[in-house]
C-alpha positions in Angstrom: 37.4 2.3 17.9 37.1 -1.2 16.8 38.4 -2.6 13.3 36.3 -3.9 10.8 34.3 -7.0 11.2 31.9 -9.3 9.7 28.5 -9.2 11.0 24.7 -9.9 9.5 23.0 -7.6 7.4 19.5 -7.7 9.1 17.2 -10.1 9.8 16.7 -13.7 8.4 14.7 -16.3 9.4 14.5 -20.2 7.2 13.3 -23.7 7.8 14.4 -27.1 7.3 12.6 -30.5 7.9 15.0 -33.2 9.3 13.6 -36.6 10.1 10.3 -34.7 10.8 11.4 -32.2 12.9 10.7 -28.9 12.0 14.0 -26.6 12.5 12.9 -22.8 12.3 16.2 -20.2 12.2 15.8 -16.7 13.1 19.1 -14.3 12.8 19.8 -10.9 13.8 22.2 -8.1 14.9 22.9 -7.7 18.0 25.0 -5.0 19.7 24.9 -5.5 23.0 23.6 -8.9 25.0 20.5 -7.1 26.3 19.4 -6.5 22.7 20.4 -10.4 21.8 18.2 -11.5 25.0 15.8 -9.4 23.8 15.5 -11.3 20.5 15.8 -14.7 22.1 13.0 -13.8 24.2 10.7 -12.3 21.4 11.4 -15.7 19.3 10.6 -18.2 22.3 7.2 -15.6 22.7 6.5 -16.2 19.3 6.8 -20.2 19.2 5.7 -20.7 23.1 4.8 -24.4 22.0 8.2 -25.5 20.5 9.6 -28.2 21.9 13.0 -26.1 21.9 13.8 -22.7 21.4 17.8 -22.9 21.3 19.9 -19.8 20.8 23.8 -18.9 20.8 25.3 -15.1 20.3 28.4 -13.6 20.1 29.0 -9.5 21.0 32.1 -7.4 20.8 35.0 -6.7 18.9 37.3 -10.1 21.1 34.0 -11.7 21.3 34.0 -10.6 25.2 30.4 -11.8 25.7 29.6 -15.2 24.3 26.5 -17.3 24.9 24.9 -20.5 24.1 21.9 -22.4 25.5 21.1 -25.9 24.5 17.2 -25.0 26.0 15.8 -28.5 26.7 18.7 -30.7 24.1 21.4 -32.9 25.4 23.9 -30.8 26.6 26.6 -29.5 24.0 24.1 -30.7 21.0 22.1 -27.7 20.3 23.3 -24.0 21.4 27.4 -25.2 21.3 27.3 -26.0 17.4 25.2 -23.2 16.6 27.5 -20.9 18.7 30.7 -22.8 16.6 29.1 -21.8 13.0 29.4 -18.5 14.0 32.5 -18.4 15.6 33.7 -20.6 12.1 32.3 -17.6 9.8 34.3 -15.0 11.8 31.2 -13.2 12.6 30.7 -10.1 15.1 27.4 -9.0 17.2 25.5 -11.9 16.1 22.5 -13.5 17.8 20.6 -16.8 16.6 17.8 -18.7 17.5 16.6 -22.3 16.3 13.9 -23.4 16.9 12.8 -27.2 17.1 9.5 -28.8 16.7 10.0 -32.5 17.5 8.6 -34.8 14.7 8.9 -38.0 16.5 12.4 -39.1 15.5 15.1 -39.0 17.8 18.4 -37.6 16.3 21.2 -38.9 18.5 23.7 -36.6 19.8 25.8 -36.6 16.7 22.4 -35.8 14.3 21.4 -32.8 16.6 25.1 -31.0 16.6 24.8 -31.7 13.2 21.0 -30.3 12.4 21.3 -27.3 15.0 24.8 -26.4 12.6 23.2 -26.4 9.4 20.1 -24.9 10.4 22.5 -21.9 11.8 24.3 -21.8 8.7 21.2 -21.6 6.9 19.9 -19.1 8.3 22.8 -16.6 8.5 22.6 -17.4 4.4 19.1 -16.1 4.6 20.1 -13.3 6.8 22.9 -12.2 5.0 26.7 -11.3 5.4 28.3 -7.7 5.4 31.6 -6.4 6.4 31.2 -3.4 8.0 33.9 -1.0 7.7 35.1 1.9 9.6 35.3 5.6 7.7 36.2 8.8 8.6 33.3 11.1 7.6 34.6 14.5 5.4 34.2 17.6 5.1 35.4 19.0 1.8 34.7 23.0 1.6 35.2 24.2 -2.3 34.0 27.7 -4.5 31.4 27.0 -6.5 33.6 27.3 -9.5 34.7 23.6 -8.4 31.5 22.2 -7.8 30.7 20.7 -11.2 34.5 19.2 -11.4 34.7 18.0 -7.8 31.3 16.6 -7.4 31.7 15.1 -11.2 34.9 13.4 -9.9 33.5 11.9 -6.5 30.3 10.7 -7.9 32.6 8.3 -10.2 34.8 7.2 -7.8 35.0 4.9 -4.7 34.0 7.3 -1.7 30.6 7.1 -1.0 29.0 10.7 -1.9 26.8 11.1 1.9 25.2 14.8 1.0 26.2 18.3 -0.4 25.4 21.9 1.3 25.1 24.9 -0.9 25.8 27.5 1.4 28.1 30.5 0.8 30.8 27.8 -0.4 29.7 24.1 -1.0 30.5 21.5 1.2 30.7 18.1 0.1 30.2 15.0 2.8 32.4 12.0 2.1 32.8 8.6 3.2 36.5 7.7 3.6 37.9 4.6 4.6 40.5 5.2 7.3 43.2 3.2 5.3 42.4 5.7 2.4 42.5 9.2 4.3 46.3 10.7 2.9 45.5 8.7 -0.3 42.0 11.1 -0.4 43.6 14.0 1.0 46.3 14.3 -1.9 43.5 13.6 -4.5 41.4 16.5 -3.3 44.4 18.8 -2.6 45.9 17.7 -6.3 42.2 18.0 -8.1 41.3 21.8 -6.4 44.7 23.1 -7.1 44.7 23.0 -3.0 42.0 25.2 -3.2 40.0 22.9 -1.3 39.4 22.7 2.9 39.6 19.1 3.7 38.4 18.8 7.4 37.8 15.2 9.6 34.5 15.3 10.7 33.3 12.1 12.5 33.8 8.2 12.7 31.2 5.9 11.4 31.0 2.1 10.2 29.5 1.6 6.3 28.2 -1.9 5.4 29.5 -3.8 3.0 28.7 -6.8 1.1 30.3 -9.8 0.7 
């Protein structure tokens, strides 16, 4: 299972005007390279009439698939920057798209890297950071003559409360971070009187953010 990582929080899309040119970012999560080409393609639907729809994603815990397409712009002024910014921000399963309506004014090499960069960075702003980081899912199993001190106890603290069962006992579904678990286990154990059954249940990342 992968470690935690910095990725976007949704969508985001912005727009900037340099020397006439219209600049139009659109960001998104991406999780695998069919659904970042799936994007790109729905954004280059959308503005069939751009001069340039350049795009850049990165996908997978070592960045193992990496892409950037200039579309049209010099080579290395367009999808390289863009593709840089993200590398720069430490970001994970990220796919962006800028798109560039020509005003009339040439940029030079050195005033595209530098637009196609900004506009990138603008647009993960718009979109949002999180850190998404991995918990252990748990199962705490307690007679109902805990309930009111244990659920009193996790609703203050830092583990995020997911749902509670009222079966024959309660069961309480927590949000752990992994780093936490024998830090949570002794809390539990020391707050029941060990009355408590503490069980793992699954693995799941919880957004964050930053």
């Amino acid at each position: 299972m992968r470690k935690d990582y910095i990725t976007v929080k949704g969508t985001g899309e912005t727009e900037i005007i340099i020397q006439k040119s219209r600049f139009l970012t659109y960001v998104n999560r991406a999780e695998s390279e069919q659904q970042a080409q799936a994007f790109i393609e729905e954004i280059k639907s959308k503005h069939k009439s751009a001069n340039h729809n350049c795009s850049a994603y990165l996908i997978g815990e070592h960045d193992s698939i990496q892409k950037a397409n200039d579309d049209g712009e010099p080579s290395g002024t367009a999808g390289f920057p863009m593709l840089e910014v993200l590398k720069k921000q430490g970001l994970k399963d990220t796919v962006v798209v800028v798109t560039r309506y020509f005003g009339g004014i040439k940029l030079g090499g050195g005033g595209l890297i530098r637009a196609y960069g900004r506009a990138t960075t603008e647009g993960l702003r718009a979109a949002q950071l999180v850190e998404r980081r991995l918990h252990h899912l748990m199962k705490v199993s307690v007679d109902y003559s805990w309930l009111g001190k244990v659920e009193n106890e996790v609703r203050s603290s830092t583990y995020p409360l997911h749902r509670i069962d009222y079966a024959e006992i309660v069961e309480l579904f927590l949000y752990v971070p992994v780093s936490k678990e024998a830090d949570f286990v002794e809390w539990i154990t020391e707050m029941t009187n060990g009355q408590a059954i503490i069980e793992r249940q699954t693995q799941d990342f919880i957004d964050f953010d930053i």
